[in-house]
C-alpha positions as CSV (number, residue, x, y, z in Angstrom):
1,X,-11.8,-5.9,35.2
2,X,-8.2,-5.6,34.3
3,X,-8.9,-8.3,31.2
4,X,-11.7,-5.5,29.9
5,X,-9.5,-2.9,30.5
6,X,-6.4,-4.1,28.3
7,X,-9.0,-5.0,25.8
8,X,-10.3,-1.8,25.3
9,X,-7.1,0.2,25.2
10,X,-6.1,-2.5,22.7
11,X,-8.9,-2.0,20.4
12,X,-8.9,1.9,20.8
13,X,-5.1,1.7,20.0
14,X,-5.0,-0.5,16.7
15,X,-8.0,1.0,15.5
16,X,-6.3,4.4,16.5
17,X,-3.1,3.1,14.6
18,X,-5.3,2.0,11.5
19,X,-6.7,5.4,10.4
20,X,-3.3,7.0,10.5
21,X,-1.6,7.2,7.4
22,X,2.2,6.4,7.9
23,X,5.2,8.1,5.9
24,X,7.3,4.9,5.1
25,X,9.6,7.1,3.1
26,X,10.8,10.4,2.9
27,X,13.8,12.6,1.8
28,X,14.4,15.9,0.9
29,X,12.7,15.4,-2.5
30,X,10.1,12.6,-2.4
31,X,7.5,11.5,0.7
32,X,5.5,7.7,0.6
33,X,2.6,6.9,2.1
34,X,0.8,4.3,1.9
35,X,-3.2,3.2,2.9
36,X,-5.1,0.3,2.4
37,X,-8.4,0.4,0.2
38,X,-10.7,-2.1,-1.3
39,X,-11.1,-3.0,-4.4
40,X,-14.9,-4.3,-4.9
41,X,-16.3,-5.8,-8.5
42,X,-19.2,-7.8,-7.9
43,X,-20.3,-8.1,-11.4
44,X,-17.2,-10.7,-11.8
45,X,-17.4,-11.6,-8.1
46,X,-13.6,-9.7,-7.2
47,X,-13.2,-7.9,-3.7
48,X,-9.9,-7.3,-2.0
49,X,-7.7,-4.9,0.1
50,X,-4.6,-3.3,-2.0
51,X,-2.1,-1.1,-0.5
52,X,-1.8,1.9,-2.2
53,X,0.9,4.1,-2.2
54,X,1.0,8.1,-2.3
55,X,3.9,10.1,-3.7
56,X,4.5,13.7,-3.4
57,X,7.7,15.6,-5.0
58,X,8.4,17.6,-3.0
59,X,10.8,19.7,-4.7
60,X,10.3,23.0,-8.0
61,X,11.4,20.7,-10.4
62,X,10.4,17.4,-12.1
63,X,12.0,13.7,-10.1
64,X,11.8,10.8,-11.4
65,X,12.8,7.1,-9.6
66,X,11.7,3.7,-9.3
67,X,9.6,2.7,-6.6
68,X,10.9,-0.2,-4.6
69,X,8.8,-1.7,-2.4
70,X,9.7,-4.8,0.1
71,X,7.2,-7.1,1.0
72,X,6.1,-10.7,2.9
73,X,3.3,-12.7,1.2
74,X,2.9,-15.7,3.4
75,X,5.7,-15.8,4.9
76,X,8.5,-15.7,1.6
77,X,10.1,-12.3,0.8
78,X,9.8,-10.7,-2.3
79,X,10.7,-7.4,-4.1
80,X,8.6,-5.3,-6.9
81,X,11.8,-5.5,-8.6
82,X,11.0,-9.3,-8.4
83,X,8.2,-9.3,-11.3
84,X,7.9,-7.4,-14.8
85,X,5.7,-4.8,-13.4
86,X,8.1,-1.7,-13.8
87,X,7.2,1.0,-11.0
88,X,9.2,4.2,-12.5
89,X,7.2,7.3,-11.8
90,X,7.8,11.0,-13.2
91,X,6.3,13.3,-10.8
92,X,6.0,17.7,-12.0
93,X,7.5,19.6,-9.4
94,X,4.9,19.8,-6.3
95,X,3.0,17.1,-8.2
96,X,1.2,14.2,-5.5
97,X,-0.1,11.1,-7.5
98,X,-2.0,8.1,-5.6
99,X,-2.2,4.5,-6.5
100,X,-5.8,3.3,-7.6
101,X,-6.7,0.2,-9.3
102,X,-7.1,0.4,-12.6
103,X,-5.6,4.0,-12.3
104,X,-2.5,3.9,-11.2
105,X,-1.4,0.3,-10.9
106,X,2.7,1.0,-10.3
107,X,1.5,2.6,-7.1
108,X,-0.4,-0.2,-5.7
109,X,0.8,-3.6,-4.2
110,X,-2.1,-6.9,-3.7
111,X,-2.4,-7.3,-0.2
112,X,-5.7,-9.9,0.9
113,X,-8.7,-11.1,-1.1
114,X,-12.1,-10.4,1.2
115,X,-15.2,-12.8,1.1
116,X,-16.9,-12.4,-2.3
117,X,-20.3,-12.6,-3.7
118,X,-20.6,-16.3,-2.1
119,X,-19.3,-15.2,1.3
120,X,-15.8,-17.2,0.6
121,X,-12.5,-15.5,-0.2
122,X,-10.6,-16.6,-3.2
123,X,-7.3,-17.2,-1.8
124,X,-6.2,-16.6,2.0
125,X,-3.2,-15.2,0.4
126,X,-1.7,-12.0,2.7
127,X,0.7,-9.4,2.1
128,X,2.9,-7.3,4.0
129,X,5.0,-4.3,3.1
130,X,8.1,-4.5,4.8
131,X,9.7,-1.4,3.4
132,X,9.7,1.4,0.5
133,X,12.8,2.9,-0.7
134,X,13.3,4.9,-4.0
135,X,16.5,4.8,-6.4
136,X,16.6,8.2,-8.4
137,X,17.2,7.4,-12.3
């Protein structure tokens, strides 16, 4: 009884946790979201989860930074200042932009292929954001 019981607060709670969208950074002129969506192209068999990130200036006038995001994939560390993929974003004052594949690729981040077309995944490849942080240019 006590076994069923912890299970089903432990599934209401991380489902629970799941929907909520978490602010992983805020100041007085930017906030940061972030959610995880799928990515699904079955013509060329591709289907994953991405984490995309939402910004929002909050401020009258224009901002512009670099996103920089810290993540785990398998287990090494690793920085989006680690590849070429620039993420510098100009945001209009009150403006809100969100990351979409194909979209608005600076605001997203790879995170786990799903099963495909054949019912296998392509990698088992994970990643984890660790932390956001911005540096105004």
């Amino acid at each position: 009884m006590k076994y069923l019981m912890l299970t089903v607060l432990s599934v209401v709670f991380l489902a629970t946790n799941a929907l909520w969208s978490q602010t992983d950074f805020e100041d007085d002129k930017v906030a940061i979201t972030t959610s995880t969506n799928s990515y699904e192209d079955a013509t060329n068999d591709r289907f994953y989860e991405y984490h995309a990130f939402t910004v929002t200036n909050k401020t009258n006038a224009p901002v512009k930074f670099e996103l920089i995001i810290s993540y785990a994939q398998d287990g090494q560390e690793g920085s989006s200042r680690d590849g070429d993929k620039k993420r510098i974003i100009t945001l209009d004052a009150n403006e809100t932009i969100e990351g979409e594949v194909g979209v608005n690729d600076e605001l997203t981040l790879f995170k786990a292929f799903l099963p495909g077309n054949s019912g296998k995944k392509a990698a088992d490849s994970k990643v984890k954001v660790n932390n956001v942080n911005v540096n105004y240019l």
